[in-house]
C-alpha positions in Angstrom: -5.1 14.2 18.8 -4.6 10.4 19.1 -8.2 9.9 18.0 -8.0 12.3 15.1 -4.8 10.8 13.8 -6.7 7.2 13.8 -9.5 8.8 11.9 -7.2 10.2 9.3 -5.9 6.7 8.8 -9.3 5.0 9.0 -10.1 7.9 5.8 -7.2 6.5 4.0 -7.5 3.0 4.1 -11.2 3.2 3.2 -10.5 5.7 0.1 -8.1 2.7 -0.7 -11.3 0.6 -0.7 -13.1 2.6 -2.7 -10.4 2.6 -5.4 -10.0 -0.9 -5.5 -13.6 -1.2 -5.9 -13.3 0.5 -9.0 -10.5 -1.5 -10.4 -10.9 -4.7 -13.0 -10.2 -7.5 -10.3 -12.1 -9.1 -8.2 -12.6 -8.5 -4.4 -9.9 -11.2 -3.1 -7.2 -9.6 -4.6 -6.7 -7.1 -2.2 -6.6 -9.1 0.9 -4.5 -11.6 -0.8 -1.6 -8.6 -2.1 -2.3 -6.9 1.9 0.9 -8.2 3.6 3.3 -7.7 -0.2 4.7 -4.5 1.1 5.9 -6.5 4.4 8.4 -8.2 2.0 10.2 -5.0 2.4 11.0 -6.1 6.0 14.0 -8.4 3.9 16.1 -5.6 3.9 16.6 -5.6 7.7 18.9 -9.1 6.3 21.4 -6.7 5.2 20.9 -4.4 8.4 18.9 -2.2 10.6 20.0 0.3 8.0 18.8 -1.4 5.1 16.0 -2.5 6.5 14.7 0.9 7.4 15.5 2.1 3.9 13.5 -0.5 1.9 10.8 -0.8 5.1 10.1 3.2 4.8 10.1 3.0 1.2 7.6 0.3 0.7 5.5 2.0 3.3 5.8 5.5 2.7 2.5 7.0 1.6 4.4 9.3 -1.0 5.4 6.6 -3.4 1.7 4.5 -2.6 0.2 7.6 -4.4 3.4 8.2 -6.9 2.7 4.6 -8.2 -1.4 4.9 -8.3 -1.5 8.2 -10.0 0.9 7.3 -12.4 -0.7 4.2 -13.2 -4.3 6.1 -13.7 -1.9 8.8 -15.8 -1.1 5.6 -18.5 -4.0 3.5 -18.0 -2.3 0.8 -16.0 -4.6 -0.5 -13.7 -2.3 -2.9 -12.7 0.1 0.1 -11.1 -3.5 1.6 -9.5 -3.8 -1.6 -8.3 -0.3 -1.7 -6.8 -0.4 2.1 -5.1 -4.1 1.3 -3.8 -2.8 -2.0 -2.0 0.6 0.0 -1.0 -1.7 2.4 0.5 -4.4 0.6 2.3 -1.4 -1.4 3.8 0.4 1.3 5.0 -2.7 3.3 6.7 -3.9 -0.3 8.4 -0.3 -0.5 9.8 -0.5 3.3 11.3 -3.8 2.2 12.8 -2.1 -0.5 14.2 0.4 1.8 15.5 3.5 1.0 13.3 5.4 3.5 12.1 8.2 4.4 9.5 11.3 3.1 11.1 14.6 4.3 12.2 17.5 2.8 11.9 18.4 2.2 15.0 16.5 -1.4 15.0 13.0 -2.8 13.5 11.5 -1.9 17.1 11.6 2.7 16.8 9.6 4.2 14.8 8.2 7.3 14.8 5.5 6.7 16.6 7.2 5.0 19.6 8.7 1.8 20.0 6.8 -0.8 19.3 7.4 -4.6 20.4 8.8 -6.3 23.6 10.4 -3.6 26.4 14.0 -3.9 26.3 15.9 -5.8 28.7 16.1 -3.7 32.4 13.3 -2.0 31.4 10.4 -1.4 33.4 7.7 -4.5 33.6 4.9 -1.9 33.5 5.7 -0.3 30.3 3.8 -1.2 27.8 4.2 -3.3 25.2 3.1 -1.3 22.0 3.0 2.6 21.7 -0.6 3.5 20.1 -0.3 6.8 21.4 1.0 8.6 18.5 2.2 10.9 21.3 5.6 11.3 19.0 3.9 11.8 15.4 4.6 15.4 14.0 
């Protein structure tokens, strides 16, 4: 399952790709909007409640797709532009094995906690959850 997870985000980011390749702007562009959505992560300033609310927003692959089809709807290619970048973003992160968060702190998501063990916990655990053992 773990593998076939990875491969659906591997298809996602790449049909990203292919969008942007068909957009008006030249090919540094999207590396150079890639970490945008991470300015989300500001919200976690106002809380681990906040921050999970503008985090899952910003990453959620919903509103990536909301924003690009609307922007092909109108002729916008600057809204393509953002929902492609929103979306290749988001399915580099799930490769990565970051997840939507909860708001019980930066570290759960729903794929596993990611990050440092917590304090007391055991030395052999590891470090990052790439299992997606937890995604529904």
């Amino acid at each position: 399952m773990k593998s076939l997870l990875k491969l659906e985000e591997l298809a996602e980011l790449l049909l990203a790709v292919v969008v942007f390749a068909h957009l008006p702007y030249v090919w540094w562009v999207l590396p150079a909007t890639f970490l945008l959505p991470d300015l989300s992560m500001l919200g976690y300033l106002a809380g681990p409640r906040m921050g999970a609310a503008s985090y899952n927003l910003a990453h959620h692959k919903a509103l990536a797709i909301a924003v690009g089809v609307a922007g092909w709807v109108l002729g916008q290619p600057l809204l393509v532009l953002a929902g492609t970048v929103l979306l290749f973003h988001s399915a580099f992160d799930r490769l990565l094995g970051y997840g939507l968060k909860h708001a019980t702190g930066f570290q759960d998501t729903h794929l596993g906690r990611v990050g440092k063990a917590p304090a007391g916990a055991s030395p052999t655990a590891p470090a990052v959850n790439l299992s997606y053992a937890n995604a529904h």
